[in-house]
VEXMI-113757 format. One record per atom (N, C-alpha, C): x negated, y, z; atom name. Coordinates in Angstrom, 3 decimals, padded with zeros to 6 digits. Layout:
SITE       c1       c2       c3 atom
SITE        X        Y        Z   CA
...
This chain:
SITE       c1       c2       c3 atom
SITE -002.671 -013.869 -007.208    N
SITE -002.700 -013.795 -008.651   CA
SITE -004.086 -013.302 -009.061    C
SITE -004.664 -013.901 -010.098    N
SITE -005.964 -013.575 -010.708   CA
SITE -005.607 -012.822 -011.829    C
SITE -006.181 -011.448 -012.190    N
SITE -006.037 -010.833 -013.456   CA
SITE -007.824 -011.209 -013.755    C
SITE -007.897 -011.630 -014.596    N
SITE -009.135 -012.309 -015.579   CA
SITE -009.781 -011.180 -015.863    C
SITE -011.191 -010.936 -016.509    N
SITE -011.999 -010.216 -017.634   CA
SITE -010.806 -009.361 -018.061    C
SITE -010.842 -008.215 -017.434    N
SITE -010.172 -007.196 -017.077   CA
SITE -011.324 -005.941 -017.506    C
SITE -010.893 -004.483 -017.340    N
SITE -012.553 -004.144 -017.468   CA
SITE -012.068 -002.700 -016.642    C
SITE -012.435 -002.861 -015.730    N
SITE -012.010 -001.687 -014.745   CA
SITE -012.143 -000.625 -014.882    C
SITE -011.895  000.775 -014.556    N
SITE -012.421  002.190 -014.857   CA
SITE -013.510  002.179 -014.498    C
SITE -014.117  002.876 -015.578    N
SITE -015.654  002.790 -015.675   CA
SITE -016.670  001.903 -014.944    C
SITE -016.233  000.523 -015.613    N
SITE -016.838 -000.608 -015.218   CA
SITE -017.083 -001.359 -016.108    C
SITE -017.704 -002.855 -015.872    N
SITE -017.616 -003.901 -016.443   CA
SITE -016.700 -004.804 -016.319    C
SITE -016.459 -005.709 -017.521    N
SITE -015.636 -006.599 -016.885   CA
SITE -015.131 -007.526 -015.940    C
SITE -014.650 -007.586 -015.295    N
SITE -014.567 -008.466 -013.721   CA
SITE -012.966 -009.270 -014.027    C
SITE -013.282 -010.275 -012.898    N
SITE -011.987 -010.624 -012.500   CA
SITE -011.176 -010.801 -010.864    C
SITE -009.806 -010.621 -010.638    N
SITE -009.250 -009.053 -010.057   CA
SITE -008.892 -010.326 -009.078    C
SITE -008.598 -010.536 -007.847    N
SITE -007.909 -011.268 -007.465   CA
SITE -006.744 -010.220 -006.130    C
SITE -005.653 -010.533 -006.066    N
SITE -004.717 -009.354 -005.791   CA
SITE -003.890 -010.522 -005.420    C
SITE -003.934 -010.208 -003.542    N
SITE -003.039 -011.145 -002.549   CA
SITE -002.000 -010.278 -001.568    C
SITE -000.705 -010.334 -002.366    N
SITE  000.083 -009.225 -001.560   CA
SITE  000.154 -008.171 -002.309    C
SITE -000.358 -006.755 -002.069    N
SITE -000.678 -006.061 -002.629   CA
SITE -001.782 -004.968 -002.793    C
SITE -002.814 -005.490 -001.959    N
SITE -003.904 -005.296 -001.857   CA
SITE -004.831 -005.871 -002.912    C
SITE -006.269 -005.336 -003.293    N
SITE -007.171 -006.129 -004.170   CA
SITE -007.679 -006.682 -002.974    C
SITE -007.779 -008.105 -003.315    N
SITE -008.532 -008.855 -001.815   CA
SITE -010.374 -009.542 -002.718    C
SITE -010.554 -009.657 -003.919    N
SITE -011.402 -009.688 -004.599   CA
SITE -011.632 -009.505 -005.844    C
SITE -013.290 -008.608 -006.255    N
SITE -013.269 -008.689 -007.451   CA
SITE -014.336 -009.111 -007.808    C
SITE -014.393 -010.105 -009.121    N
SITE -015.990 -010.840 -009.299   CA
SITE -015.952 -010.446 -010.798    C
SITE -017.254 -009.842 -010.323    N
SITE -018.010 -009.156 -012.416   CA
SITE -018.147 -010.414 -012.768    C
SITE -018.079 -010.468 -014.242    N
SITE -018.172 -011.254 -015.436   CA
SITE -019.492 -011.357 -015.331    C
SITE -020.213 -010.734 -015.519    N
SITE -021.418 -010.347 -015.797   CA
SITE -021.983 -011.534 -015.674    C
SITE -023.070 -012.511 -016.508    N
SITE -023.766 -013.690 -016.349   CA
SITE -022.722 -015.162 -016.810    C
SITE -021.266 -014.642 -016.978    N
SITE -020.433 -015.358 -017.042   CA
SITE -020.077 -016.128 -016.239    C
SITE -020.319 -015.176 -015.078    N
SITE -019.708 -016.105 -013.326   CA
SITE -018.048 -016.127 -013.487    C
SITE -017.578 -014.939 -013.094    N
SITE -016.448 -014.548 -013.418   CA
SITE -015.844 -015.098 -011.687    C
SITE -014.403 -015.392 -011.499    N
SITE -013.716 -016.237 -010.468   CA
SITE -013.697 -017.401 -010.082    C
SITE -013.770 -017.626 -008.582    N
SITE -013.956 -019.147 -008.483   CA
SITE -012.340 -019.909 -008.856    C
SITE -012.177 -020.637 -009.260    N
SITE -010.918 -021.386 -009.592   CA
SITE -010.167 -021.487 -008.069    C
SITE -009.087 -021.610 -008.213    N
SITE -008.070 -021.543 -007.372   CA
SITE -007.056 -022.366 -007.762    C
SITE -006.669 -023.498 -007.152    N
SITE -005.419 -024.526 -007.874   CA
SITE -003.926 -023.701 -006.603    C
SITE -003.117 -023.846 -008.741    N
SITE -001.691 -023.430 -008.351   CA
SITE -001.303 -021.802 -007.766    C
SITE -002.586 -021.075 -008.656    N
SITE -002.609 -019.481 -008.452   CA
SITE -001.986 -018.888 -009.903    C
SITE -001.491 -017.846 -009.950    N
SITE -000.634 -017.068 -011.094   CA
SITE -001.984 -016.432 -011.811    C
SITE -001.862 -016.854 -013.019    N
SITE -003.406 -016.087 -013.647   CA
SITE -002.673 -015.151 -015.282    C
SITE -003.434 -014.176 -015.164    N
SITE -002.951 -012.868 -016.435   CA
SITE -004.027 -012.547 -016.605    C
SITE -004.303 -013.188 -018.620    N
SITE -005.179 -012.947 -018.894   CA
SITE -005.594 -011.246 -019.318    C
SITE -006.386 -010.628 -019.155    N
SITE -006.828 -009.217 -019.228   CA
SITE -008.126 -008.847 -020.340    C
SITE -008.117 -009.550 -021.131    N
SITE -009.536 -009.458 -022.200   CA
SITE -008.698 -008.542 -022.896    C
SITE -009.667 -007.367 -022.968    N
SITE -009.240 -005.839 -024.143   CA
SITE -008.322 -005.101 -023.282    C
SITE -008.063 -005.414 -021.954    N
SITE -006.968 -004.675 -021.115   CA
SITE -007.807 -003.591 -020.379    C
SITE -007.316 -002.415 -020.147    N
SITE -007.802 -001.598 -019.068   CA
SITE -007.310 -001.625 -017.490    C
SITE -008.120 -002.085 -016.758    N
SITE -007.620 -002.178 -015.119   CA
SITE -007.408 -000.858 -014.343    C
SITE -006.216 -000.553 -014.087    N
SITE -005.883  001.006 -013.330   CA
SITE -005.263  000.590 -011.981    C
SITE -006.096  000.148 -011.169    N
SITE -005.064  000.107 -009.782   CA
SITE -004.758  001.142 -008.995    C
SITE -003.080  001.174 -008.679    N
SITE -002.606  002.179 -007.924   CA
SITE -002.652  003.172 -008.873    C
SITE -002.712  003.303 -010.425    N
SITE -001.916  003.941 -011.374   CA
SITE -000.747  004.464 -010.966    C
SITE -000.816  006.179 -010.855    N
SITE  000.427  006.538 -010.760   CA
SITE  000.482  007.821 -011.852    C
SITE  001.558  008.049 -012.287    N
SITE  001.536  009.163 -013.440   CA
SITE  002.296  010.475 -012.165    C
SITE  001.270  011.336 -012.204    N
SITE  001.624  012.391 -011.831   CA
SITE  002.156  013.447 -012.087    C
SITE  002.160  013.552 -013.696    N
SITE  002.522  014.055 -013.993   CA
SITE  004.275  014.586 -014.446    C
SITE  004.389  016.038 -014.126    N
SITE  005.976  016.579 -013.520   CA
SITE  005.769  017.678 -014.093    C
SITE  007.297  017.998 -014.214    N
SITE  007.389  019.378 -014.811   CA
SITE  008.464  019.862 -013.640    C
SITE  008.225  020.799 -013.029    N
SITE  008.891  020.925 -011.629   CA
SITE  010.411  022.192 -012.495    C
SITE  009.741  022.783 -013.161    N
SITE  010.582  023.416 -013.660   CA
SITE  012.157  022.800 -014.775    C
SITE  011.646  021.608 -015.190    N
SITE  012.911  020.889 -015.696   CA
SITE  013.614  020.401 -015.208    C
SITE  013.602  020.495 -013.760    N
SITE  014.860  019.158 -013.311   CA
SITE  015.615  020.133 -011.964    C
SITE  015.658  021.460 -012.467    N
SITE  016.332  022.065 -011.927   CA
SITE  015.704  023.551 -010.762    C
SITE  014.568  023.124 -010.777    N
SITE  013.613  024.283 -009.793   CA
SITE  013.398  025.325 -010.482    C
SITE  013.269  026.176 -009.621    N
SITE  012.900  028.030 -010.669   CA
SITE  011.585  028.221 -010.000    C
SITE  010.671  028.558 -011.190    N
SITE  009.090  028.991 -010.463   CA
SITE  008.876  029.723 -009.616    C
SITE  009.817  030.719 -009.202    N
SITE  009.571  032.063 -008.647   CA
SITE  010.495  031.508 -007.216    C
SITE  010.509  030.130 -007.223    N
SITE  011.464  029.787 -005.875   CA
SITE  009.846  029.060 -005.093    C
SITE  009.275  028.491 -006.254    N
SITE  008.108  027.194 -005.680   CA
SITE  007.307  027.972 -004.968    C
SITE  006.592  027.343 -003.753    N
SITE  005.689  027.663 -003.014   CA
SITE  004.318  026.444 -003.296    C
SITE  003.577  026.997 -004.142    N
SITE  002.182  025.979 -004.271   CA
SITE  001.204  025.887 -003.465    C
SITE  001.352  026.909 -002.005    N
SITE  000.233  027.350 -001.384   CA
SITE  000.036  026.427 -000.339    C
């Protein structure tokens, strides 16, 4: 699958190519090269999108879902 003119964290725009689940290529826009065509590949266009791969929200509240602070060990 090709994600298009995408614009990566703190990057330029590129386009993403992602085989499996690995990034297996990425080609900057830049000059208006962009990706070589590929017949009968899944393409998502990404113009104005932000690219976050391996985005994970870390964020937890350890104390709401049942833990007591004074039980946690952070060390």
């Amino acid at each position: 699958m090709w994600i298009t003119d995408a614009r990566p964290w703190a990057g330029a725009p590129a386009d993403v190519l992602i085989e499996g689940e690995p990034i297996a290529q990425v080609c900057p826009r830049e000059g208006g090269a962009g990706a070589p065509g590929r017949e009968g590949e899944a393409v998502v266009e990404g113009r104005g999108r932000l690219l976050l791969p391996a985005f994970a929200d870390v964020h937890v509240h350890l104390d709401s879902n049942g833990f007591r602070a004074d039980a946690l060990s952070l060390v």
